[in-house]
C-alpha positions as CSV (number, residue, x, y, z in Angstrom):
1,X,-2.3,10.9,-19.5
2,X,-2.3,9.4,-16.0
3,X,-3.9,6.3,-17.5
4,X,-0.7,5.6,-19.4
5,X,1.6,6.0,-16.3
6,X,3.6,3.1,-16.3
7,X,6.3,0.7,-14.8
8,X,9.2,2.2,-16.4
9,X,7.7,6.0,-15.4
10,X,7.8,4.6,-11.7
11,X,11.1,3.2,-11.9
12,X,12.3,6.9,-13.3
13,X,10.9,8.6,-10.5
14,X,12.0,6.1,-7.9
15,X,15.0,7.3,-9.1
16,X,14.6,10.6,-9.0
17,X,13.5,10.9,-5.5
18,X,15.5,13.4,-2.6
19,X,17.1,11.2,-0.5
20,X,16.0,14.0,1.9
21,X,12.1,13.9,1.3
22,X,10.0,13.4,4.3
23,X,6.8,13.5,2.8
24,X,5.7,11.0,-0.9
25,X,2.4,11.4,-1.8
26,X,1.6,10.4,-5.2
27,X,-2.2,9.3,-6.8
28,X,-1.9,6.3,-9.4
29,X,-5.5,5.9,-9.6
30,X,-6.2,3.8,-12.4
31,X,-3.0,3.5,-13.8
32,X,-1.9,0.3,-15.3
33,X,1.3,0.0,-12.8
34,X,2.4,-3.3,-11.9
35,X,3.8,-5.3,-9.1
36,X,6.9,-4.7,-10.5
37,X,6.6,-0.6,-10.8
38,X,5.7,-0.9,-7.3
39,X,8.4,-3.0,-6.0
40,X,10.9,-0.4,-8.0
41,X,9.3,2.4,-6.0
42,X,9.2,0.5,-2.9
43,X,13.1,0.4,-3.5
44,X,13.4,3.8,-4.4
45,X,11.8,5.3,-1.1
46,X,14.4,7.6,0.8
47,X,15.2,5.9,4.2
48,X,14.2,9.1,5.9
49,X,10.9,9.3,4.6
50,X,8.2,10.0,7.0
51,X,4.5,10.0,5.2
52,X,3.5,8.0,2.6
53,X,0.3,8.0,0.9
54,X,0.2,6.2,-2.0
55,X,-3.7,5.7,-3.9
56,X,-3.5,2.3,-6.2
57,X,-7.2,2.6,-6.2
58,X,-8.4,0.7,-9.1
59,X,-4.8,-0.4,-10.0
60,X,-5.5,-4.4,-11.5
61,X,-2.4,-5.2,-12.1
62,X,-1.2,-4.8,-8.5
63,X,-1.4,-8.1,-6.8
64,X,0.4,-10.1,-3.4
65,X,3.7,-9.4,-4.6
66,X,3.9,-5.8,-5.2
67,X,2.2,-5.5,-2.3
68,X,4.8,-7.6,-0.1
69,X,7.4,-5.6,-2.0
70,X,6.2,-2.0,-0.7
71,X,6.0,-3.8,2.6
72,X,9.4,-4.8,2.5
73,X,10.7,-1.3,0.9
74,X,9.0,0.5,3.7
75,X,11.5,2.8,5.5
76,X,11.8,2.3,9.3
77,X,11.6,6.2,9.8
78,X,7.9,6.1,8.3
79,X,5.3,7.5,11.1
80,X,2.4,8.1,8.6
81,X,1.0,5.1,5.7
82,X,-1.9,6.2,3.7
83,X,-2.8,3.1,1.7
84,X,-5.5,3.0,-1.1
85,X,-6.2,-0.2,-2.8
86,X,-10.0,0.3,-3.1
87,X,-11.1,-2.1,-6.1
88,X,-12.8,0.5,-9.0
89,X,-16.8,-0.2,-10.7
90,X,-16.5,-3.0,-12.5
91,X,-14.5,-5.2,-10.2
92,X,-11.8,-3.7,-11.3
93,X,-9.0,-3.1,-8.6
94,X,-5.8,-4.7,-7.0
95,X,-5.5,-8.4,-6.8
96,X,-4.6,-8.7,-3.2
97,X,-5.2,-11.2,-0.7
98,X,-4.7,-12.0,3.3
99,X,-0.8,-13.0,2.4
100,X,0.1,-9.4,1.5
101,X,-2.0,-8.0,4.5
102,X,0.1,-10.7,6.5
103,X,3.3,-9.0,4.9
104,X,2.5,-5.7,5.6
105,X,2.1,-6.4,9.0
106,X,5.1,-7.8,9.7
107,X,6.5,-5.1,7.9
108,X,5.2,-2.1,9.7
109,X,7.6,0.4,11.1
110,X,8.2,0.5,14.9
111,X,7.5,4.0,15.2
112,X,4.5,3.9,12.5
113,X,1.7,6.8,14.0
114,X,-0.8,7.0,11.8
115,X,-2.3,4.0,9.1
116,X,-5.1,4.6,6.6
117,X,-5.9,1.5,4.8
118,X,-8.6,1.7,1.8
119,X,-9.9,-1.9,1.1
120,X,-13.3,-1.3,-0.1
121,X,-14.2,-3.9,-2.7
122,X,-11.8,-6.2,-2.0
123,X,-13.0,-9.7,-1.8
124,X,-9.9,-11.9,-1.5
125,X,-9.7,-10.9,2.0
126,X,-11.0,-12.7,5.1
127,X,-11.0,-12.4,9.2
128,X,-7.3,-14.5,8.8
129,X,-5.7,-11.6,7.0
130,X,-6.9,-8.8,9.8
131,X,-6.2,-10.9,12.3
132,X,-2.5,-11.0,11.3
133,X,-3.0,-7.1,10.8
134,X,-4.1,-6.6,13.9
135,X,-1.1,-8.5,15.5
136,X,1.4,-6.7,13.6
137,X,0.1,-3.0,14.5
138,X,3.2,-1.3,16.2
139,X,2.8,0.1,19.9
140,X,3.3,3.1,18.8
141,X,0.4,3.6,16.4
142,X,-2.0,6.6,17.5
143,X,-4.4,6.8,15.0
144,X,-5.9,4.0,12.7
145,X,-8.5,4.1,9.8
146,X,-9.6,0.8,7.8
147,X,-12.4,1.3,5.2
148,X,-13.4,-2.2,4.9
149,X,-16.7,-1.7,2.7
150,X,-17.7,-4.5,0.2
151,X,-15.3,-6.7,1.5
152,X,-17.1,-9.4,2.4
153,X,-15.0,-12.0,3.2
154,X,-14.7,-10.3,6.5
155,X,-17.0,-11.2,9.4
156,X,-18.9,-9.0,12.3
């Protein structure tokens, strides 16, 4: 089951993967993926990809580093990021924090569009961390979407 998806089922299809795909959108709700499943995808990603939408939603054992990792693997081609880390019931969700909001923002592909970035429930992150988002957002962003409920760390 989808529950049972794990690091070494990433790593086989970040292996896998068309160096021709434009388009990666792939739901690991849930899964028990780590920061090292994630950094093998992150390396996997064609360099001409274009859209990304990845949902970690509920994902605990994604934390900073797989997070930095994506980052880093993000292709420079990218125009669209859909990024789900909402935390689950139960306070159950990925263990990130301002650094790897920092880290994807540095990362961000010049000619990035679009950004979605689910962080309800997460607690770990504060006014710092969106602050460095904010300063990292390419020029040539047209459309951006932050759901930010339940994260409290944040002010007004």
């Amino acid at each position: 089951s989808a529950l049972h998806f794990q690091d070494v089922d990433l790593a086989d299809l970040a292996d896998g993967l068309p160096v021709n795909l434009l388009e990666l959108r792939v739901n690991f709700r849930s899964t028990q993926i780590t920061d090292g499943g994630l950094a093998a995808l992150a390396g996997g990603l064609p360099r001409g990809l274009r859209t990304l939408l990845l949902n970690l939603h509920g994902c605990e054992r994604i934390g900073d580093a797989g997070l930095a990792a994506l980052a880093v693997g993000l292709p420079t081609s990218l125009e669209d990021l859909d990024l789900t880390l909402d935390w689950a019931f139960m306070g159950r969700g990925p263990k990130v924090s301002d650094a790897a909001l920092a880290m994807l923002a540095k990362k961000l592909p010049t000619g990035l569009e679009k950004l979605s970035l689910g962080l309800e429930g997460i607690r770990k992150f504060s006014d710092a961390g969106f602050a460095a988002l904010a300063g990292g957002l390419p020029a040539s962003l047209r459309a951006l979407r932050l759901n930010l409920y339940g994260c409290d760390g944040v002010g007004d």
